[in-house]
RODOLUM-830969 format. One record per atom (N, C-alpha, C): y, z, x; residue in one letter. Coordinates in steps of 0.02 Angstrom, whole numbers, plus 50000, padded with zeros to 5 digits. Each point is the difference from the previous one (the first is absolute). Layout:
! RODOLUM-830969
YZXA/...
This chain:
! RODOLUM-830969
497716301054584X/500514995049986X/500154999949925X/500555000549996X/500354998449912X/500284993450004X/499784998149922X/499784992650010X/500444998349911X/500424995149982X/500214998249957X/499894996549985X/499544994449927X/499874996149978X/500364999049935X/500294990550006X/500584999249950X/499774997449949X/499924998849953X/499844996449940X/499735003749938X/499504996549954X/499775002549945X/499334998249973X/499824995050026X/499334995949969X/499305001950006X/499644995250002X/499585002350032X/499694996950059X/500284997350039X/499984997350052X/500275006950036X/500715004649990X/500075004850040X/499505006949978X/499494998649957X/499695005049978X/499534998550045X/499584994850033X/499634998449993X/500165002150117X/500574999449996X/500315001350082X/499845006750001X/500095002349936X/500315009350022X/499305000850010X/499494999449955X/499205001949994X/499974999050075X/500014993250060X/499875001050051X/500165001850049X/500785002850000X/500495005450048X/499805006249986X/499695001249956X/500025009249980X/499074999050029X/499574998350028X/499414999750043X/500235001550052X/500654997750052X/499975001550033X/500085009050054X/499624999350031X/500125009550036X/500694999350012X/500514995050032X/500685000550031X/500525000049951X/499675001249922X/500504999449944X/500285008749999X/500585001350000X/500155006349985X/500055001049947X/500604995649984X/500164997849911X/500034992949964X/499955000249963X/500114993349974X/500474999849936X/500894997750017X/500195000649924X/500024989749957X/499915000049942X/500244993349984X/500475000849949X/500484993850009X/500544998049964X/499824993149950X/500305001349936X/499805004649961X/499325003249992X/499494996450028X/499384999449970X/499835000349950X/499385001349957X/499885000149926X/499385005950001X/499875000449923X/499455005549965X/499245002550082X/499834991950028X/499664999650047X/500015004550073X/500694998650023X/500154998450081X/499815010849986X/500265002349958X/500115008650007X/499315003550038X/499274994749981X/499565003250037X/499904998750074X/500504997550017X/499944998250079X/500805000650049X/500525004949951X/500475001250069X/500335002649928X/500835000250002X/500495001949968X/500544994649957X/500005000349958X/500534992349962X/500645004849993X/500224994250050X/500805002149984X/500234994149944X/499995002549941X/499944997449928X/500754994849991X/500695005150022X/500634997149978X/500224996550071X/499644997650038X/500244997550052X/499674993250004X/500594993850005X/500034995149990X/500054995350067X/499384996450029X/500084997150033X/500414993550038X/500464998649938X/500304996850020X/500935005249997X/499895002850003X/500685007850015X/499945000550081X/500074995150043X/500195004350086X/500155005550011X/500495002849977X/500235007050026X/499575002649947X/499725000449953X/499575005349975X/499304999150058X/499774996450013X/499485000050024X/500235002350070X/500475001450030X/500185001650058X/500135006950021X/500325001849932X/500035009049975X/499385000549995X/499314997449960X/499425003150007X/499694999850079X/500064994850018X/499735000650080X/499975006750053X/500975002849974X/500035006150033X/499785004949974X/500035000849938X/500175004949963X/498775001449989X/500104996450023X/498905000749976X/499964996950094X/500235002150053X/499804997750082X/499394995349992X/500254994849965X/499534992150020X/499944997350053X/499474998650025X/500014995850079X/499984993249968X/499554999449946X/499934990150011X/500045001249915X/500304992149998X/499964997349947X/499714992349987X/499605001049940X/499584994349986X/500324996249942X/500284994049979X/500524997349931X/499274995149979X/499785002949947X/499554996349974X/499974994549945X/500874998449979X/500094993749959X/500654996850051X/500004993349942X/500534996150053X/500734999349995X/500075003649946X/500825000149960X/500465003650071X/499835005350021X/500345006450052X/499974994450069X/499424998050010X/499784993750083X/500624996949974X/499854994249963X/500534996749980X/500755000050001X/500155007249979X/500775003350003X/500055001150073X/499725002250043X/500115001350053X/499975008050009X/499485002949971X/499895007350016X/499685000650068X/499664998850041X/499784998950059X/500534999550056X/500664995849981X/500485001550043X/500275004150007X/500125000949921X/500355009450003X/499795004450025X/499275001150004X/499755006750038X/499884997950072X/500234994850014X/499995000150089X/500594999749986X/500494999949978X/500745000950037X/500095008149986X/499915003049948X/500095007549967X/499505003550026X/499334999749992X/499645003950000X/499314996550064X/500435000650045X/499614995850071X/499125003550019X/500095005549983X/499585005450018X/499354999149965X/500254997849968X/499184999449913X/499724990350037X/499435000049989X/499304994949993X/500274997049926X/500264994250020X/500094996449938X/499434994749999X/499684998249946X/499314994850003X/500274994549935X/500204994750028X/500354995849964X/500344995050054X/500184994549964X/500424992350040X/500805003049987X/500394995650063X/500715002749968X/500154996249967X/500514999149967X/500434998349937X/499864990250032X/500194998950071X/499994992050009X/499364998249969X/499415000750025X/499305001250025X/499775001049908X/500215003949948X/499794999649958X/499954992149955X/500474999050024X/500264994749976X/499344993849976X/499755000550050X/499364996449984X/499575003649902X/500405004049997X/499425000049920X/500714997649975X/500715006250006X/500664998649953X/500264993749996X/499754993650031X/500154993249992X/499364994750010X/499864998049955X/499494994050017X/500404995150014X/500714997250004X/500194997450055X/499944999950057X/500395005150040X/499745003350065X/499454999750006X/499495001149964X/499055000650002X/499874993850030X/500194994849955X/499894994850016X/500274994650051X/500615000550008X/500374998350066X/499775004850047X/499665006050021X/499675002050055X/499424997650023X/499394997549936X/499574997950010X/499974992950028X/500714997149977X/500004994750050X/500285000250069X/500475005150005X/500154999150066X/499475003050045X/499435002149983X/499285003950026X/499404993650012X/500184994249950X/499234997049990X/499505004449971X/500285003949932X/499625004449972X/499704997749930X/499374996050015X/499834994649954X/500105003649909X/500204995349950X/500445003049927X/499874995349965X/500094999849933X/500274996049972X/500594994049995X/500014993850001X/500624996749999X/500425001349936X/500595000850011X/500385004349959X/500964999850011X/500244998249947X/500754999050018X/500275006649940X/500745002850056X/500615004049973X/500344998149948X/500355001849950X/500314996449947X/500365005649981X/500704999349984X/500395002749969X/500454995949968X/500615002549953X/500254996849952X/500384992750028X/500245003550066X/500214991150021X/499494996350016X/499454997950019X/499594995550019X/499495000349949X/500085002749931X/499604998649941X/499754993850000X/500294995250020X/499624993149981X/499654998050024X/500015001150083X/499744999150049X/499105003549979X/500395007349977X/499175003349988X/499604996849944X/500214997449945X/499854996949946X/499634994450013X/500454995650048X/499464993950040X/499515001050059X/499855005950024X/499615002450014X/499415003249966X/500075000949958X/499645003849963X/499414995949997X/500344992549986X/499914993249964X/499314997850054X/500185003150068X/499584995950017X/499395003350029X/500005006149965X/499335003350005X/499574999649928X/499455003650016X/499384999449957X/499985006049953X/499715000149939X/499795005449978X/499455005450009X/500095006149984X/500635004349997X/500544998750046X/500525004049962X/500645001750056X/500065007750005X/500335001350047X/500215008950044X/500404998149982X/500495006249986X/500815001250005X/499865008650027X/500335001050045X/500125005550036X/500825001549991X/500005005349969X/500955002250028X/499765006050044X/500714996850049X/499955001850065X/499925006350019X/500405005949933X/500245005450018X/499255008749986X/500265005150004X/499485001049971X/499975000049912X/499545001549970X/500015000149923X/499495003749959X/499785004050052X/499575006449973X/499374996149978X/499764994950045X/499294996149976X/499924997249984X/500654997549955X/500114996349936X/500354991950017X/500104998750069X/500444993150000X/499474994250016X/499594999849973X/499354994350024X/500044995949948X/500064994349984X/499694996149943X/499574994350017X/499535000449962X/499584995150023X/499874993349947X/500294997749989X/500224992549939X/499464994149999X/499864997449934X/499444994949994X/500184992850009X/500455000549963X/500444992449982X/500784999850043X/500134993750029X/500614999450027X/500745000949979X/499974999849913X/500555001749948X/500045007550025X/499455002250004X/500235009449961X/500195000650075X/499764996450047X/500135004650087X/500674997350010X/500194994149968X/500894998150017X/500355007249956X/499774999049935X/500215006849971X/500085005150019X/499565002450022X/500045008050040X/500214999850057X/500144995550026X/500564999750046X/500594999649995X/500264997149939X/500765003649965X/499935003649975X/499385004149988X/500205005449965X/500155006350042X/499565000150058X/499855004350066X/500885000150049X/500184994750011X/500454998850029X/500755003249938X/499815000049927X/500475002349961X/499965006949988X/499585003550046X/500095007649989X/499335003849970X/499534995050000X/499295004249969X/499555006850037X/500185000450061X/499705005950029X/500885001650049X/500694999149966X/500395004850017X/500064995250080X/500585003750053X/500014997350064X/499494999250026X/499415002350005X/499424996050028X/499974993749985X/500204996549940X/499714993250002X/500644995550011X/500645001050019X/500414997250013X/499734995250056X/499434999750051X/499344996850030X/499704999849984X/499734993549979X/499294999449992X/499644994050045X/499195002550029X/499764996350027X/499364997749961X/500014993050006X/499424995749972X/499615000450058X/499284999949970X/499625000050048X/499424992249959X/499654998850055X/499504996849995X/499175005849978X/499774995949932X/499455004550002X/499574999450041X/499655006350031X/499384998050039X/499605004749934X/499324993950025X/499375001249998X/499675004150019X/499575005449971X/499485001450071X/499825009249962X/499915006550052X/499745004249977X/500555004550028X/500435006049979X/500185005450032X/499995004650023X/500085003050053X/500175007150020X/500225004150061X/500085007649982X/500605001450020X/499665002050091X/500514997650034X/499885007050070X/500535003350027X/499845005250019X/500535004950017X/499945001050074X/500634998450022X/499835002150078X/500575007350016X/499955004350028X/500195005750043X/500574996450071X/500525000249993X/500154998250073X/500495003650013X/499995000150075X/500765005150019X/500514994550055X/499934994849965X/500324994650038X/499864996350051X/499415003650037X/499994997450050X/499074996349970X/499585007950000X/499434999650007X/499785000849911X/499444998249995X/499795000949902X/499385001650007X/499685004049922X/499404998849999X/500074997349909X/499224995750008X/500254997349930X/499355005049940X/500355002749947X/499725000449976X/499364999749951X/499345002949962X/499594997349974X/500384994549941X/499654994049991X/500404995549959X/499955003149919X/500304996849950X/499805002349940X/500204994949950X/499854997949952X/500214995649944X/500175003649943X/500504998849972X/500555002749932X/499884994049941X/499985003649950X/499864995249939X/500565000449954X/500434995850007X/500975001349956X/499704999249930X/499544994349968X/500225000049934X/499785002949961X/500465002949933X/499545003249947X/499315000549968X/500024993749996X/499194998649961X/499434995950029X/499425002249988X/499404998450026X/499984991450028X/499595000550039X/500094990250035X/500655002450032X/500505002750020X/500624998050019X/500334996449949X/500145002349938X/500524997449945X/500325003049989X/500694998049978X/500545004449983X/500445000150026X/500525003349984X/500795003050044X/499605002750057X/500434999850069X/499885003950058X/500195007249999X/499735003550036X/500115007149986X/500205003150089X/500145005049993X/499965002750068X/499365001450041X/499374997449965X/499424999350031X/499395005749950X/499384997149978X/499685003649977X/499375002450014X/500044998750065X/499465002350028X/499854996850081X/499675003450049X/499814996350069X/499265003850015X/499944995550051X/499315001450031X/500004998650071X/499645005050027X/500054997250089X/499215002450018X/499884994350041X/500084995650061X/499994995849946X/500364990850034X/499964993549943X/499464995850051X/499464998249944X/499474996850044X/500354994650043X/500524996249973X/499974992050047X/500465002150054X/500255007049997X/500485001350062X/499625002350052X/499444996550041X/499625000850042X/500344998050070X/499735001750059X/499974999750041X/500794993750035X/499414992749968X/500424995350030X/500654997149945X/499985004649949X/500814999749952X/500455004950047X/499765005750019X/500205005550016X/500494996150089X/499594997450003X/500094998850073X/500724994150029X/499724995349912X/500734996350004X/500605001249976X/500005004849949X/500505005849977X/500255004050063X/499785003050038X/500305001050082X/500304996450005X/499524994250013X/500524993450080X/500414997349935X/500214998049939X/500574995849979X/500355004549977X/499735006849954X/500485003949973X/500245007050032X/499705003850012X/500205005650032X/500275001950065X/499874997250023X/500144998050080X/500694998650011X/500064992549951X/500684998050006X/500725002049947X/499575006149950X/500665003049973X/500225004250035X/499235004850029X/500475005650046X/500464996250050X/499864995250045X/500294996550058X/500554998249981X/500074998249923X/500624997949977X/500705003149992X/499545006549968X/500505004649975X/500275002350079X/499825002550062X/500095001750068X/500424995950021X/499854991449988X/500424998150047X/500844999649952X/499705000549944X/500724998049981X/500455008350005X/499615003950018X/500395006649991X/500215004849941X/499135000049956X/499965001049938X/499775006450022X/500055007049994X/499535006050023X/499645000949939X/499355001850003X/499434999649945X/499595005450031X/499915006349966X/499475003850016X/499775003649925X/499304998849959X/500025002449979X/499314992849966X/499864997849925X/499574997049970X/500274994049982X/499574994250016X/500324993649972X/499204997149949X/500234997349970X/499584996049951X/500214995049962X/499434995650023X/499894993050005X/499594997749953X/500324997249933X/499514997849948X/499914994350019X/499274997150008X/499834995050040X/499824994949943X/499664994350003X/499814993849979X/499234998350037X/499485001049968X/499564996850055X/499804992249943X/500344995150057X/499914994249950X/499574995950055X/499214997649988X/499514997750027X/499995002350059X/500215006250004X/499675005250066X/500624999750053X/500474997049985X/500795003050046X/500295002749930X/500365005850072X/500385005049952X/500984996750009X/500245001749934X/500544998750007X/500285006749948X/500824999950028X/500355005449982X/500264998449934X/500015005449955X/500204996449928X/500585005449999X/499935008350042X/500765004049973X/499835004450072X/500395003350029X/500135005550031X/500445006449961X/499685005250010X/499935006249977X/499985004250051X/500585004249999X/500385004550046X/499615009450020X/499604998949939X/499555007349993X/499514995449979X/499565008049986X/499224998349970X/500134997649943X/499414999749945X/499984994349948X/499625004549953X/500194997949950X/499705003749930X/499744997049958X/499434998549958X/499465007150037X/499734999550031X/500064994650070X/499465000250058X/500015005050032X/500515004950007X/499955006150057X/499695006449963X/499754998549948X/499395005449961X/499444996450007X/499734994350041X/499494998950025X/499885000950079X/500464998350035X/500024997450052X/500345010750049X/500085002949990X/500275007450014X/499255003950013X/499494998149941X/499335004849998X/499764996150076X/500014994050004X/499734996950057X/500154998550064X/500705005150014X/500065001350056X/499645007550035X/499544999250027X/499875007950056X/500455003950044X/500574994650027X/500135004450052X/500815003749958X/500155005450027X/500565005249986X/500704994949989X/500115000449953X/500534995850002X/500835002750014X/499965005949997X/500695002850041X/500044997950078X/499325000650015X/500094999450094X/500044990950010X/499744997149934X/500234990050013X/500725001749966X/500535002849972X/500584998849980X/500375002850044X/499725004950058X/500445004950030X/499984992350051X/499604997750030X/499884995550062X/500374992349956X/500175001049935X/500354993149992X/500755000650020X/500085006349964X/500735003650016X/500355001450089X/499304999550021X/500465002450089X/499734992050025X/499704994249971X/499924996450042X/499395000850042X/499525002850003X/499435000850025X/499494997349985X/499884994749921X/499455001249972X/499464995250034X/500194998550038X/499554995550064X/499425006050015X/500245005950024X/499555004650025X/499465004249932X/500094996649957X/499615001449940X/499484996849976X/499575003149985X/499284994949970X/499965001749907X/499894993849966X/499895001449923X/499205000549996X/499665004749949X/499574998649984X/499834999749921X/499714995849984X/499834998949917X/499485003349970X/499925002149953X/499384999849965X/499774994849971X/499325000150019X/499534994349987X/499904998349921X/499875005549966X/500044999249903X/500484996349980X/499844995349950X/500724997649946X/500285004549966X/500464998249966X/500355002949948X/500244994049946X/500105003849941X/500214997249942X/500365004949967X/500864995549990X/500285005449935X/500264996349957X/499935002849946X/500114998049912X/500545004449986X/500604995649979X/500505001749959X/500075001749930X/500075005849989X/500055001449911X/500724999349998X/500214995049964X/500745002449978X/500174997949907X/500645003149992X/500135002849925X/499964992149962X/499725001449922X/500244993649975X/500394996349989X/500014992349999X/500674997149986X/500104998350099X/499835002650049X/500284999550073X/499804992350003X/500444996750054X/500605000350023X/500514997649958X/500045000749932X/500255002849955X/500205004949971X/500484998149922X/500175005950007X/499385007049966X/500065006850012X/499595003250002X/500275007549996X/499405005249986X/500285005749984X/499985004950046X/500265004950016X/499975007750046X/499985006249964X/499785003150027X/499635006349988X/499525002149960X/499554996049997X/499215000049985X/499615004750038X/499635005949962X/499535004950039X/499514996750031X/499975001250056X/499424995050044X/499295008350017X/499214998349948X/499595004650011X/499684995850049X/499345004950032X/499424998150034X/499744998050064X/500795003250036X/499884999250079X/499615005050027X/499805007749944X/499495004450017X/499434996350028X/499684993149972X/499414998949976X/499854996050044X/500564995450039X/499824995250065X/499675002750051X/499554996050001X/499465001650066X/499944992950061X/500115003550047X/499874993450062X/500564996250007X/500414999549968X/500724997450020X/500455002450007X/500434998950041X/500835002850004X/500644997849939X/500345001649968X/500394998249942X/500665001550041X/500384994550001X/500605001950069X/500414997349912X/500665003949986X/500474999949961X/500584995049993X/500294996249976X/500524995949983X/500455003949977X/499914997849923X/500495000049944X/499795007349973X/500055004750019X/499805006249971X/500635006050003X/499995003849966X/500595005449999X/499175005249966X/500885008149996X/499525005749993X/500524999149915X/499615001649957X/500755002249941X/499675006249972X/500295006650023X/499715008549979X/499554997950070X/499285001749956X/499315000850031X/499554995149998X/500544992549973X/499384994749980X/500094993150049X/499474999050018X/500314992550020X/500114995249989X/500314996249988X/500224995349963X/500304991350022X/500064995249991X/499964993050029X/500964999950007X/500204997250060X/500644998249986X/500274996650034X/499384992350002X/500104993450033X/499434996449951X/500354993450030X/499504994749997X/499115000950032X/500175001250067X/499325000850041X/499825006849987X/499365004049968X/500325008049988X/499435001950062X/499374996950018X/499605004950039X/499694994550029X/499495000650071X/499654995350039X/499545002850033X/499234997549956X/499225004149990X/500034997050069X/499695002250059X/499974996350061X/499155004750058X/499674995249984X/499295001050018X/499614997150062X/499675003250024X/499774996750076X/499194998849974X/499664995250063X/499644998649974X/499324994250049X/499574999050016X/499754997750062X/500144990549959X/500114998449946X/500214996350010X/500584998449928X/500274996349998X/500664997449948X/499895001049931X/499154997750012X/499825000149906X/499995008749992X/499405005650045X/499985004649996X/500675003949986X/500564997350023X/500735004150009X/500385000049935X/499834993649965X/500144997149956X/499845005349931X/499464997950010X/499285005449945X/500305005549984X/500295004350058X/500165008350004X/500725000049973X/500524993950024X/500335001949970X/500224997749913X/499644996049988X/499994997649913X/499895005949968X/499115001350035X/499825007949962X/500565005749983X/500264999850059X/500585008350008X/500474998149963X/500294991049992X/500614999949960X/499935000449909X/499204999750008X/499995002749922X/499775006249961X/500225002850073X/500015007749967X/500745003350004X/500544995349999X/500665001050004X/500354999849930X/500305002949969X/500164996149926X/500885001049997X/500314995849987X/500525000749957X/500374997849971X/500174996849944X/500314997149945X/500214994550032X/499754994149990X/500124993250005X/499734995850064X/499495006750037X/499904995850062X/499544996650009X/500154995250068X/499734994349994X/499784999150082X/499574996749987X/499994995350084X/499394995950010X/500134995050039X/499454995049998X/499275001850045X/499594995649956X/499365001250010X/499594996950036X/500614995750041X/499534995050054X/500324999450067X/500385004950029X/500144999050061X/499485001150058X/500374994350075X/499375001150026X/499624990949972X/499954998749939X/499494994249960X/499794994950043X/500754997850035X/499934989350062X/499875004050062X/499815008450017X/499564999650056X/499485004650018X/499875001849949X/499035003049983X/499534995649992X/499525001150021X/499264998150006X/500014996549952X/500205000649907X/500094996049950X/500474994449984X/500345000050077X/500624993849993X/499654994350006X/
């Protein structure tokens, strides 16, 4: 089977590492991919996932059976429809364009979750005509405040406000164009309390399996301080996501999005993820996420066992009922190195030495390019040390060690992920 993977990160680095294990892989090309994905299939470098007909010329032109869209910009646009109306023949693994909708609007997110009883945050819509309305709302919540714009914003549309001045503020400011048409919506949310993390479930609409859970650490600096980032690190299994969390995450959340999305006539085959809330041991939905999650899927990928072409082939025909998942039992831990100055501004093309020297971990690629013969940083996120381990602290250990035998001009990454749920929390 020839197999096309869309993106660049390392979340699709971190896919390709576990499609190219499988015996049923013939080929594996990715779009664009980066410096990384080359040791595990082919980067089609100038091909742009969000280009339809380019990606449709590659389909034929490289005999792809399935395709996997590993960010949400292409879901979002509606690439999934296109290749079932054009290209019927190819395994598309993705929501269609309605069905995405759940990440491309936290409106919709949130008006689904109510028409589901899909327990959330209390939380009102606001745009420029009912500004006031949101303003006196605002009024009558507690500190902090959420502001969510609706649209997507590359990670970036979250604010999380101390005082009720600055959250009326950034709500004219959000609504005046601060993250562009995404925030022409914005939703206030109510803060919850409590601990996070992520789960990923597998479904082919009908039937799911849910994936090993994993927790993502967004902010820059140690304790969780700082600007939010695209995540700097995860760890899987999360101790409090045991058994009877696990169990009510089924019966309130998973259960009734898939049921939701079905009855309303949403087709969904492919990864959903559910950044959860566990606030005094019920889980509540804080975002839906249309693919996997970054960097949880450089934890959560080592800890699947079973072949994952033959669970994407059975999501794609609707079968995956007749499928069994199996996990590996070890944790994992991965540590984000990224350039200085991130999620700020910051520099590219820094020689990155010392991936000769890593031992015991996997180093799945981001932000990396080739420039000549050197490799070099050309993102924010540039690499993700990602280590197994019999338990969280051990996974942990291996990968700190390996990330400091990495070097390159300005890098950075924190030294305590993993901290609120190790043995030392």
């Amino acid at each position: 089977m020839n197999i096309l993977l869309l993106g660049s990160g390392g979340r699709e680095c971190a896919i390709a590492w576990k499609l190219s294990q499988s015996p049923r892989l013939d080929h594996l090309y990715i779009a664009p991919g980066n410096a990384g994905t080359t040791a595990y299939g082919t980067n089609l470098c100038d091909l742009s996932p969000m280009d339809f007909a380019a990606v449709g010329r590659a389909i034929e032109s490289h005999d792809i059976h399935m395709v996997v869209v590993g960010s949400e910009d292409p879901l979002v646009a509606g690439i999934v429809d296109y290749l079932e109306q054009h290209h019927p023949q190819v395994m598309a693994i993705g929501p269609s364009q309605g069905a995405a909708r759940l990440e491309g609007s936290k409106d919709f997110a949130k008006a689904f979750m109510l028409r589901h009883s899909i327990p959330t945050a209390r939380h009102m819509s606001v745009t420029a005509e009912n500004l006031d309305d949101g303003l006196a709302y605002l009024s009558t919540l507690q500190a902090p405040y959420v502001l969510k714009a609706d649209g997507l914003a590359a990670g970036k549309g979250v604010l999380i406000v101390d005082t009720l001045e600055q959250a009326q503020q950034q709500l004219r400011d959000m609504l005046g164009g601060m993250f562009g048409t995404a925030s022409h919506t914005v939703v206030i949310e109510e803060f919850l309390h409590g601990i996070e993390c992520s789960v990923f479930v597998l479904t082919d609409g009908n039937d799911y399996h849910v994936l090993p859970v994993a927790k993502d650490y967004k902010r820059v600096g140690e304790g969780d301080t700082g600007p939010n980032t695209g995540g700097m690190g995860s760890v899987s299994p999360v101790r409090f996501a045991d058994a009877e969390f696990m169990a009510k995450v089924d019966q309130r959340i998973i259960r009734p999005t898939i049921e939701g999305l079905r009855a309303e006539g949403l087709r969904y085959r492919g990864f959903i993820f559910l950044g959860l809330m566990n606030a005094g041991g019920d889980p509540y939905v804080i975002e839906y996420n249309v693919r996997m999650g970054d960097p949880e899927t450089q934890s959560v990928m080592p800890r699947i066992a079973s072949d994952l072409v033959d669970l994407l082939e059975a999501t794609a025909q609707g079968t995956l009922g007749s499928t069994t998942l199996d996990n590996d039992p070890l944790a994992t831990a991965t540590v984000i190195l990224t350039s200085g100055g991130y999620p700020g501004q910051y520099e590219k093309g820094k020689p990155i030495t010392g991936l000769d020297q890593v031992e015991g971990s996997i180093v799945f690629h981001a932000g990396t390019a080739i420039n000549g013969d050197t490799l070099v940083t050309s993102g924010g996120r540039v690499l993700a040390v990602t280590s197994r381990g019999e338990s969280v602290e051990e996974a942990l250990a291996t990968s700190y060690k390996n990330a400091a035998r990495i070097h390159f001009d300005g890098c950075y990454y924190r030294h305590d992920i993993g901290f609120d749920l190790t043995n030392n929390a």
